[in-house]
N, C-alpha and C positions, 0 to 999 in steps of 0.2 A: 579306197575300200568302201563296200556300198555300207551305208547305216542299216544295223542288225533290227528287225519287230519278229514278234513270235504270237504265236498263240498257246497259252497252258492251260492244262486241265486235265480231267483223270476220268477218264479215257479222251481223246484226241487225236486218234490216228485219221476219223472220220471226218476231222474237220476241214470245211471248202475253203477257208479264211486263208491261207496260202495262197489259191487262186486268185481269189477275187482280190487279195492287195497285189499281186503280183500283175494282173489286169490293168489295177488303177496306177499304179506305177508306169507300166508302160504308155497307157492314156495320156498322163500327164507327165513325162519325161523325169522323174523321181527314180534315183539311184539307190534302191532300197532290195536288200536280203529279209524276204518273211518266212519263219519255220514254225513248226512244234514243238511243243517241250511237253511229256507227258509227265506230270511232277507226281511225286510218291502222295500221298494221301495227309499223313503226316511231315510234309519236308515241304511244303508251298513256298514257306517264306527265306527257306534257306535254297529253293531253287530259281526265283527270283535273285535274290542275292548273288550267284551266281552268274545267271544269265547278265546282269546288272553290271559287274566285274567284268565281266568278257566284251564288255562293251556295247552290251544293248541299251538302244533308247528308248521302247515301248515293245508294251504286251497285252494285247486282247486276252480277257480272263473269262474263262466257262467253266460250268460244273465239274467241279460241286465246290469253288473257289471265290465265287463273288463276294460274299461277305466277308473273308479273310484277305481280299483283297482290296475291302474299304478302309479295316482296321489297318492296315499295313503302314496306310500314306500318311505323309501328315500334313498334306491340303488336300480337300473335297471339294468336289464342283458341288451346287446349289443340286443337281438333277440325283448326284452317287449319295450326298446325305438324306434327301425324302425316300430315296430307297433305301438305307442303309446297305447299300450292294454297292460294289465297281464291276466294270467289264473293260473299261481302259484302264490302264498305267503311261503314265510322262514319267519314265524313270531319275531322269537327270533334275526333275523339278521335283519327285516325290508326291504327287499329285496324281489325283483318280478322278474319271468323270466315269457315268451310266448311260450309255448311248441308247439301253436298249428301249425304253420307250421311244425317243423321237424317232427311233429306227422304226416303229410299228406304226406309230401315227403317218409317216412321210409316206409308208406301204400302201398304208390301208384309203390313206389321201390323195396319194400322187397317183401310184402306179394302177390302185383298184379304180380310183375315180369314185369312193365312198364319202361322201360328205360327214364327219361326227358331230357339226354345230349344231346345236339343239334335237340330236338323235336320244334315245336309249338303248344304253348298250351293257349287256352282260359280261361279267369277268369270272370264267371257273377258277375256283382255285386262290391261296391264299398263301402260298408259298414264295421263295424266290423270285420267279418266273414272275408271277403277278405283281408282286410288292414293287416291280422294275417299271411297271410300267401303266400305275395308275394314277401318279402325279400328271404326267403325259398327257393322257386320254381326257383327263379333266380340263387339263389347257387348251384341249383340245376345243374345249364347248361343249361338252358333250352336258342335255339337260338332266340324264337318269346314268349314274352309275352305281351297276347294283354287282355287289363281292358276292359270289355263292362258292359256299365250301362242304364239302364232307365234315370236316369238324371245325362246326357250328362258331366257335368262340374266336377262333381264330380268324374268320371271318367277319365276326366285329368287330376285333381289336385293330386287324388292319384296315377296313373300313373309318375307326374312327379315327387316324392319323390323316386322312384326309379329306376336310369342310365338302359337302359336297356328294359323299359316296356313304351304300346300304349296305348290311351286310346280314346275310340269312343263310341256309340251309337247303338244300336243294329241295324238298319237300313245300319250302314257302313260295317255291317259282309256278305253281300249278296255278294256271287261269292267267298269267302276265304275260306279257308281250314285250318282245325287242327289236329293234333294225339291226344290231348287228350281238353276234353271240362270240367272244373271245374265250380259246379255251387256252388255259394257262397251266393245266395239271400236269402230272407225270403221269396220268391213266396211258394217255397214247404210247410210252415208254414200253408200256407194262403192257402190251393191246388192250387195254381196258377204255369203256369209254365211261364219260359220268357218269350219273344215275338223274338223267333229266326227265321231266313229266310228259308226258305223250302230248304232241303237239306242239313244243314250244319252239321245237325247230323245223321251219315251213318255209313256201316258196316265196316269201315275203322279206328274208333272212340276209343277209352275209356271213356265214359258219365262217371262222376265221384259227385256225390250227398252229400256233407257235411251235412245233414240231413242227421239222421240215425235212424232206427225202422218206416218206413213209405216208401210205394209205391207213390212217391213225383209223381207229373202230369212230371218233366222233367225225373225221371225215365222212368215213363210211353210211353214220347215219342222216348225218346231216344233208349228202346225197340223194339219199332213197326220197328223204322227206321234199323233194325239191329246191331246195336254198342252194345259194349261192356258195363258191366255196374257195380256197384258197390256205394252203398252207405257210410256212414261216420262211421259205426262202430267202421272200423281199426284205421282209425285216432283216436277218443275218446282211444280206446286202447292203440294204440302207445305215444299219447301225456300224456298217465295217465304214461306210463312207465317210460318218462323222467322227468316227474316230481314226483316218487316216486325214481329214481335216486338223485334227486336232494334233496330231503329230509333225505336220509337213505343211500345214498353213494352204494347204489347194485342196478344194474341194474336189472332188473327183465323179463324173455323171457315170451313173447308175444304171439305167436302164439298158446301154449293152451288156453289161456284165450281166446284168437277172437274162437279158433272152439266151446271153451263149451258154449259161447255166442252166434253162430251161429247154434247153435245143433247140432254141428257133432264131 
C-alpha cells in the first residue's frame, strides 16, 4: 500500500502540490499516494488527527493554517520556530519544518540565476507569507533587508525578530533603491497592488510575486516599469522538494517539474 501525504487548507482544490509530488515520486521511484484535504476552518487539528489515524505520514500545510500547524507539533525545526509558521508535518514523529523560505531563496538563486549575497532587497508585507521567509533571505547574504508594510508597526515588530532587517511604511521607500523587490501581501489575492512610490520599480529590478498562476496588478506594474519579473511557481516547487526530502530522505530535481508546469 503506497504511503498516504496530502496537502490541507481552506480553500485547496487549486492546489498543484499533488502534481508535483506525484512527478517527484515517479522521478525517483517513491511508492507514494498525494491528495487534498480541504479542512473546515475551525476543525484543522481534528482533521489532521484524522488523516493521521487513517494512516498518513505527512502533510504540506497552506492557508490560512500555517501557524496552527506549528502550534500543533511538539518538535520544530530551527527554520518552522523563526517563522513561527509550518508548512510541513512528519506526522509519525510529530514534527514541523517551513520549507517556504529555502523554497524562495533556491528559486530566486538556482532557477532565476539572481545572486542575493550582498544585494538589497525589499520584502512587501508583514504577514504570514513574509514572516516565512525572512530568516532565509538573510542567510541568504543579503547586505539591505528592508520589511515595508501597510501597517507601519507591524512591520517593525517583525523586522525586529530579525538582527539584520528595517522595517517602515511604504511612504518611507520614496528616493531608495533595490535589486530585487519581493512582494509577500495578499494585494495580488485581492487584485490590489501595493501603494509603492513611483519609480521604485524599474528596469534595474527583479519584481519577484509569491502569488503564482495569476497576472497579480504588481506583476502588472512591475512589467510596464521594465524590471524583471517572475512569479511563485518555483518556490511552491522548490519548497515541495524539500519537503518531499524531508519525508522520503531523496531529494528530488526540480527543474523538470517547474518547465512541465510551465509548458515548456
Amino acid at each position: 500500500m503506497s504511503d498516504r501525504y496530502a496537502v490541507i487548507g481552506n480553500p485547496v482544490a487549486h492546489s498543484k502540490s499533488p502534481l508535483i509530488h506525484a512527478e517527484f515520486a515517479r522521478a525517483t521511484g517513491q511508492d507514494i499516494h498525494y491528495g487534498r484535504i480541504e479542512a473546515p476552518l475551525n476543525a484543522f487539528a481534528q482533521s489532521v488527527e484524522l488523516f493521521h489515524a487513517a494512516g498518513g505520514k505527512g502533510l504540506n500545510v497552506t492557508l490560512p493554517f500555517k501557524q496552527q500547524a506549528f502550534a500543533l507539533c511538539g518538535e520544530a525545526s530551527e527554520r518552522a520556530r523563526v517563522a513561527k509558521a509550518a508548512n510541513t508535518l512528519v506526522l509519525d514523529r510529530s514534527y514541523c519544518d517551513n520549507t517556504d523560505g529555502v523554497g524562495l531563496v533556491r528559486d530566486i538563486t538556482l532557477n532565476l540565476g539572481q545572486d542575493l549575497k550582498g544585494k538589497r532587497l525589499l520584502l512587501l508585507g508583514a504577514g504570514g507569507a513574509a514572516q516565512s521567509v525572512v530568516g532565509a533571505l538573510l542567510e541568504a547574504g543579503a547586505a539591505q533587508l528592508t520589511i515595508a508594510n501597510r501597517t507601519v508597526p507591524k512591520a517593525l515588530e517583525l523586522a525586529a525578530r530579525f538582527p539584520g532587517a528595517s522595517g517602515c511604511g511604504y511612504d518611507a521607500l520614496s528616493g531608495e533603491s533595490f535589486d530585487v523587490v519581493i512582494n509577500g501581501t495578499s494585494a495580488g489575492l485581492v487584485d490590489a497592488a501595493p501603494p509603492l512610490p513611483k519609480g521604485l520599480l524599474n528596469d534595474s529590478i527583479l519584481a519577484y510575486e509569491m502569488v503564482y498562476g495569476r497576472e497579480t496588478p504588481f506583476l502588472a506594474v512591475a512589467r510596464k516599469a521594465g524590471a524583471r519579473t517572475c512569479d511563485g511557481l518555483g518556490m511552491l516547487v522548490e519548497q515541495a522538494a524539500e519537503s518531499f526530502f524531508l519525508w522520503r530522505g531523496v531529494r528530488p530535481a526540480t527543474r523538470p517539474v517547474l518547465a512541465k508546469l510551465r509548458g515548456s
